[in-house]
C-alpha positions as CSV (number, residue, x, y, z in Angstrom):
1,X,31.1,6.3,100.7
2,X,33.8,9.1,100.3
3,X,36.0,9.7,103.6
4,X,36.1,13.3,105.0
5,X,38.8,14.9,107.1
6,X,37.7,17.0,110.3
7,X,38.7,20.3,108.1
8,X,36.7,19.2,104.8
9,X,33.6,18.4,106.9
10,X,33.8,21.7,109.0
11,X,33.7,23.0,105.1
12,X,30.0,20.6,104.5
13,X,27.0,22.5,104.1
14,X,24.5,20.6,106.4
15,X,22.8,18.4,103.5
16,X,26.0,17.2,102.6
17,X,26.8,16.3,106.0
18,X,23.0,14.7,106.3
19,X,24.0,12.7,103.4
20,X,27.3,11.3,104.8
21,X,26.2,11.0,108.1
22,X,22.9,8.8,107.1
23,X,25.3,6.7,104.0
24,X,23.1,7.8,101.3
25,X,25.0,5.9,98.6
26,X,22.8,2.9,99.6
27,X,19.4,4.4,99.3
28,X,19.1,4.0,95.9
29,X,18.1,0.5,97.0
30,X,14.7,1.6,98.9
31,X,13.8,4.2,96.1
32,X,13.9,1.7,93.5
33,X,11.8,-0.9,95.7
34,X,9.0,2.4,95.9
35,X,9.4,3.1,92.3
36,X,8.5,-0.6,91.5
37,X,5.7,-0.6,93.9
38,X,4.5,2.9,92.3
39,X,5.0,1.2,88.6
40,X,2.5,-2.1,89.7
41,X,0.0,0.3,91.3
42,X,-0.1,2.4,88.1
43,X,0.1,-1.1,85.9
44,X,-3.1,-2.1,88.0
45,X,-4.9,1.8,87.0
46,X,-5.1,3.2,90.5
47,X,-1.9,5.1,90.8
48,X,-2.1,8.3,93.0
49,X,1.2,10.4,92.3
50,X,0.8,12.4,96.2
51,X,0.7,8.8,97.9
52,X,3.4,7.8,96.1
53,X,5.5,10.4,96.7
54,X,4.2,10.7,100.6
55,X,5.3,7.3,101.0
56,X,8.6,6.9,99.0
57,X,9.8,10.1,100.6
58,X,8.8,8.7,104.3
59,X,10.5,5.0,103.0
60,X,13.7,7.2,102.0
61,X,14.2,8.9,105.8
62,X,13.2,5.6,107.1
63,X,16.1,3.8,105.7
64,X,18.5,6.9,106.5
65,X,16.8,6.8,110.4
66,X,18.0,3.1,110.6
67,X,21.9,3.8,109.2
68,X,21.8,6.4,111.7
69,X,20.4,4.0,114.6
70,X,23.1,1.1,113.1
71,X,25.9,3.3,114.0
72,X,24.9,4.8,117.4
73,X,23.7,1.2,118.6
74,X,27.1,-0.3,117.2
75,X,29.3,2.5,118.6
76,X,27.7,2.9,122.2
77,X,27.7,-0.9,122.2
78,X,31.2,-0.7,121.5
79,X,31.2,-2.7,118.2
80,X,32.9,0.1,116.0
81,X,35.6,0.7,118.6
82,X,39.6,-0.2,117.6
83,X,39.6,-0.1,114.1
84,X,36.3,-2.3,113.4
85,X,35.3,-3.0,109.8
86,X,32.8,-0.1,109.5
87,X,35.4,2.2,110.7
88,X,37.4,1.2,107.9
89,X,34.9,2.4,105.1
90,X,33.1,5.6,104.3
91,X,32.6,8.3,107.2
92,X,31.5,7.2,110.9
93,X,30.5,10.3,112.3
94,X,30.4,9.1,116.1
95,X,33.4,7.4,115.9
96,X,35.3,9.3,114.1
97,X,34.5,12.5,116.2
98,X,32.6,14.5,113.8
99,X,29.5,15.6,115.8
100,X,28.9,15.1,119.0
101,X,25.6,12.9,120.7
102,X,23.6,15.7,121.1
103,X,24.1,17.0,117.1
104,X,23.6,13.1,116.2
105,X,20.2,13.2,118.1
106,X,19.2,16.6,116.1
107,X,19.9,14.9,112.9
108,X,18.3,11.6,113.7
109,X,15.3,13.2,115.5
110,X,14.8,15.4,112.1
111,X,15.6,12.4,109.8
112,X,12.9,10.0,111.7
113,X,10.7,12.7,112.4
114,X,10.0,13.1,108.6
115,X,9.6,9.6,108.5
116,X,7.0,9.4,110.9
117,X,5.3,12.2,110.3
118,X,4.9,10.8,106.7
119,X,3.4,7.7,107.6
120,X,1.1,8.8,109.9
121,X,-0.3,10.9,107.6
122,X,-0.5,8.1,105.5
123,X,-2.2,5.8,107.9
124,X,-4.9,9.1,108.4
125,X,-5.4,8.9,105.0
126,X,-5.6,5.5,103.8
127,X,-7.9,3.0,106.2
128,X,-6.8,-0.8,106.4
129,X,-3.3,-2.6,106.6
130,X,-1.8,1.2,106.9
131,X,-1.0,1.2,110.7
132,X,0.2,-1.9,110.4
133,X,2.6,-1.6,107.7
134,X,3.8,1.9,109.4
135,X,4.3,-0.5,112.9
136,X,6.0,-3.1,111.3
137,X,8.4,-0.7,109.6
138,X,9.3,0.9,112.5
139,X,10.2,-2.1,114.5
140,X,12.6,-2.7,111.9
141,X,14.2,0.7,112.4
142,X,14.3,0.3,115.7
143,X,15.1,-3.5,116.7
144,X,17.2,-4.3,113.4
145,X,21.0,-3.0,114.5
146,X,20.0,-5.0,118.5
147,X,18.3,-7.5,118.9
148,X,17.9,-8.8,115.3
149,X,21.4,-8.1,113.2
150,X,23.2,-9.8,116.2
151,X,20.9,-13.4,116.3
152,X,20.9,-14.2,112.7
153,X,17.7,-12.7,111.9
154,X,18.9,-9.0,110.3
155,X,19.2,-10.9,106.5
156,X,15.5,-12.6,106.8
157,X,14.8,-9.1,107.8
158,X,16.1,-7.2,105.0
159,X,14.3,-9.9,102.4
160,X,10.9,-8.8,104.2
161,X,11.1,-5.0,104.8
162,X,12.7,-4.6,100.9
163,X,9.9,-6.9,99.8
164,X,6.6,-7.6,101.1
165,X,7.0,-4.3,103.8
166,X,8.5,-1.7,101.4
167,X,6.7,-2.7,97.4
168,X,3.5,-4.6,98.7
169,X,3.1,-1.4,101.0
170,X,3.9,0.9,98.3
171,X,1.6,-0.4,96.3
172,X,-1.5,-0.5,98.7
173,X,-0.6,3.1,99.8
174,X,-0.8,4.2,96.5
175,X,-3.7,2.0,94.8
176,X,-5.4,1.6,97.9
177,X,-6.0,-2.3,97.9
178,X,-3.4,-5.3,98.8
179,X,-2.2,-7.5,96.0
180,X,-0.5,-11.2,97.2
181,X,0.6,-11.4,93.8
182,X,2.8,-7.8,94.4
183,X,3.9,-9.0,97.6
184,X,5.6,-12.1,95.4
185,X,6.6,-10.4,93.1
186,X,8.6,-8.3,95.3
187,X,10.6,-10.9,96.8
188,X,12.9,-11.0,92.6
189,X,13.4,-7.4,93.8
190,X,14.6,-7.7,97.5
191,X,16.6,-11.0,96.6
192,X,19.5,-7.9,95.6
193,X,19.4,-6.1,99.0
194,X,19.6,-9.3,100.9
195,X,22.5,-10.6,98.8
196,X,24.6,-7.2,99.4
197,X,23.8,-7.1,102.7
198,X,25.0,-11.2,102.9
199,X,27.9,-9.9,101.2
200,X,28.6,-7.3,104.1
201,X,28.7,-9.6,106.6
202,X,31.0,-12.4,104.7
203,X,33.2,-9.5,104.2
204,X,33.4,-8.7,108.2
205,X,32.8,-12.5,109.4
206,X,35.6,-12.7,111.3
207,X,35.7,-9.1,112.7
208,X,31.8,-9.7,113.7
209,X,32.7,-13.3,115.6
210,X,35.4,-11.7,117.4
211,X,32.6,-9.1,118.9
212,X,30.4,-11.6,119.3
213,X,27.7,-10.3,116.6
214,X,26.4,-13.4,114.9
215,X,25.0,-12.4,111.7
216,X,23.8,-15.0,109.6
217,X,27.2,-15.6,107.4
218,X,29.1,-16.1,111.3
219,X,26.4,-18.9,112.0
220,X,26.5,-20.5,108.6
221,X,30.3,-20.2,108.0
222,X,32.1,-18.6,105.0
223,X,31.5,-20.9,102.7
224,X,28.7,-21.7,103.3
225,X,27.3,-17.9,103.3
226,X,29.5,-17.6,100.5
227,X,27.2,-21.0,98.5
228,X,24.0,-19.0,100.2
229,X,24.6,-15.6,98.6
230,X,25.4,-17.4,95.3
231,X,22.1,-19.0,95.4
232,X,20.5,-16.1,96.2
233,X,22.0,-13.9,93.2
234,X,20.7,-17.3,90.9
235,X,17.2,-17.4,92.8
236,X,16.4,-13.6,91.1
237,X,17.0,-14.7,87.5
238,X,14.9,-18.3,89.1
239,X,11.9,-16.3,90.1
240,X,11.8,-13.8,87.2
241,X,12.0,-16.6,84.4
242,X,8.8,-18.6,86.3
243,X,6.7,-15.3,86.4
244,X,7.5,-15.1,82.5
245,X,6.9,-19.0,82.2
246,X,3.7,-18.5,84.3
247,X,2.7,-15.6,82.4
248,X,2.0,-13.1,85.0
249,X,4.5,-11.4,82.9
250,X,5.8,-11.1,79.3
251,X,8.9,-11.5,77.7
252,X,10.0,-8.0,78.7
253,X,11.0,-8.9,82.2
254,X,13.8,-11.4,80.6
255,X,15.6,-7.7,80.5
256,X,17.1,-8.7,83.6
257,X,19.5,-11.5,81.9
258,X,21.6,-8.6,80.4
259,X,22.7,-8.8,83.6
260,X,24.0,-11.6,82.8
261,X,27.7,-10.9,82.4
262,X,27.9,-9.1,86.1
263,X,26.1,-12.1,87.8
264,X,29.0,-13.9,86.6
265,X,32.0,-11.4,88.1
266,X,29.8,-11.9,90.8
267,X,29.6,-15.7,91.0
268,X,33.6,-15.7,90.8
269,X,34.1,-13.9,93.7
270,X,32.0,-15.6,95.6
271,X,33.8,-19.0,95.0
272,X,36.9,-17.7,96.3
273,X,38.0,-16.6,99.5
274,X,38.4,-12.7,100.3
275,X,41.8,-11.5,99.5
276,X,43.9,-10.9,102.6
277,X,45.1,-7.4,101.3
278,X,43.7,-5.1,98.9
279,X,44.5,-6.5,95.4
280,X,47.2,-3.7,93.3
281,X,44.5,-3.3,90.7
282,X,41.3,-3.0,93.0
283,X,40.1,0.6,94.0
284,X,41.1,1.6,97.4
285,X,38.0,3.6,97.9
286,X,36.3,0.2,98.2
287,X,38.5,-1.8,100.5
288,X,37.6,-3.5,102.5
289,X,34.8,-4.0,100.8
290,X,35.0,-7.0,98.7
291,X,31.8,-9.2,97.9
292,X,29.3,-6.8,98.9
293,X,31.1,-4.6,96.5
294,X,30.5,-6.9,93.8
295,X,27.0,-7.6,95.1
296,X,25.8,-4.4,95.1
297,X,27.7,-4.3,91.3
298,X,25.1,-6.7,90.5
299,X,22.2,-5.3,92.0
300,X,23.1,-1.6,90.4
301,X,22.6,-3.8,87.0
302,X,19.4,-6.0,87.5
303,X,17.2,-3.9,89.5
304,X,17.0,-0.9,86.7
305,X,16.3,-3.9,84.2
306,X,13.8,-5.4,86.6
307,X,12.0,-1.8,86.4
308,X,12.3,-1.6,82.5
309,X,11.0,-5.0,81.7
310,X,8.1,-4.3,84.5
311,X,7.3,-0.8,82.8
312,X,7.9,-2.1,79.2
313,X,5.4,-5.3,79.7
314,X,3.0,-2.4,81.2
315,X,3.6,-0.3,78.0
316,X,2.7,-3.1,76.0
């Protein structure tokens, strides 16, 4: 995320300052996990393009509602105060006195107010597990900055909502039926949000302890988080050579191994610790970042594979 000045953001037209404000760098993530629940709905025959678009649009201001809630919750709570991690990346528009609390509130009560609106007309639309999924979603938005990030649950979390909640709700919206087999399948997919956001909080551990935010990496330990994430990154390549083996899928979905090469960058960084300064040759646009930088390398590479090998098995 690019940092602004006070004077270059007084220059922002307000989409660009939506855009900052709400880190839309990382929403890629949730459009991809719509797209591949759109793609299995239109692989099964029933894909409606207006539902899909209805709910990967609400999905999107979801995820841009809960950045917004992360940083209020984390600045008011004091977490982003003297130079904290976050601060330290990318624009922080609270903390770094860009807009004041009653402009946040106008952009978040826009940004979830699409959202909402969205689903409900969604759930008016489309009778059973509806409701429910639009609940469960936005207890996430709501309750994943406090209570859940700071007890260890915010990674289970993410591995649910980018799974199960987000593709097996995409494609019920959209097909109109709910498909345990999608809701598995899902689970290759969200394996890459979980491990970036694992790699987030290895990168922070120390910062988070010293607030007293215990994330799962601060309970586990670095190295052990660091063993976790690595066995989450091999899990994805796991799962998507059994559904081949198992034949829900054909060979197409191997696609993902040419992915092969950044698992391994990957893999390496995780079996060493973080550097304690940024390295001469490593961009200083990323630091601090460090292994969710090379997570979210990874998952940049094997989740558009993922979606070619799922669309090319349909094709064929």
């Amino acid at each position: 995320m690019p940092g602004v000045t006070t004077e270059q953001w007084a220059q922002l037209d307000p989409v660009a300052r939506w855009l900052l404000a709400c880190r839309a760098s990382v929403l890629f993530m949730t459009l991809t996990a719509a797209m591949l629940g759109g793609l299995l709905a239109w692989r099964a025959g029933s894909f409606d393009p207006l539902f899909w678009f209805a709910c990967a649009t609400g999905l999107l201001f979801a995820h841009a509602s809960n950045n917004l809630l992360n940083d209020y919750t984390d600045s008011r709570r004091g977490i982003d105060r003297g130079n904290y991690y976050r601060n330290q990346y990318g624009v922080h528009v609270l903390e770094d006195g860009l807009m004041s609390e009653a402009q946040f509130w106008r952009y978040f009560a826009f940004t979830a107010g699409v959202a909402l609106a969205l689903g409900l007309w969604l759930v008016s639309e489309r009778s059973g597990p509806t409701l429910a999924l639009l609940l469960a979603g936005a207890f996430f938005v709501l309750f994943y900055t406090w209570p859940l990030k700071y007890v260890g649950l915010g990674e289970p979390a993410v591995l649910l909502v980018w799974g199960p909640l987000m593709v097996g709700g995409t494609y019920f919206v959209v097909s109109g039926e709910w498909s345990n087999e999608v809701a598995w399948l899902s689970l290759v997919f969200a394996l890459g949000p979980t491990t970036v956001l694992f790699g987030k909080h290895i990168d922070k551990l120390g910062a988070d302890r010293a607030k007293g935010v215990h994330t799962l990496p601060v309970l586990l330990g670095e190295n052990r988080a660091r063993r976790t994430t690595a066995a989450l990154l091999l899990a994805q390549y796991a799962l998507t050579l059994g559904l081949v083996l198992m034949q829900a899928f054909g060979w197409p979905l191997l696609l993902v191994f040419a992915s092969v090469p950044a698992l391994q960058k990957t893999l390496r960084a995780l079996r060493a610790s973080k550097p304690e300064s940024r390295p001469p040759a490593y961009s200083a646009t990323l630091w601090p970042l460090w292994f969710s930088a090379a997570c979210f390398r990874h998952t940049r590479q094997f989740t558009p594979l993922f979606l070619a090998g799922v669309l090319l098995d349909t094709l064929l």
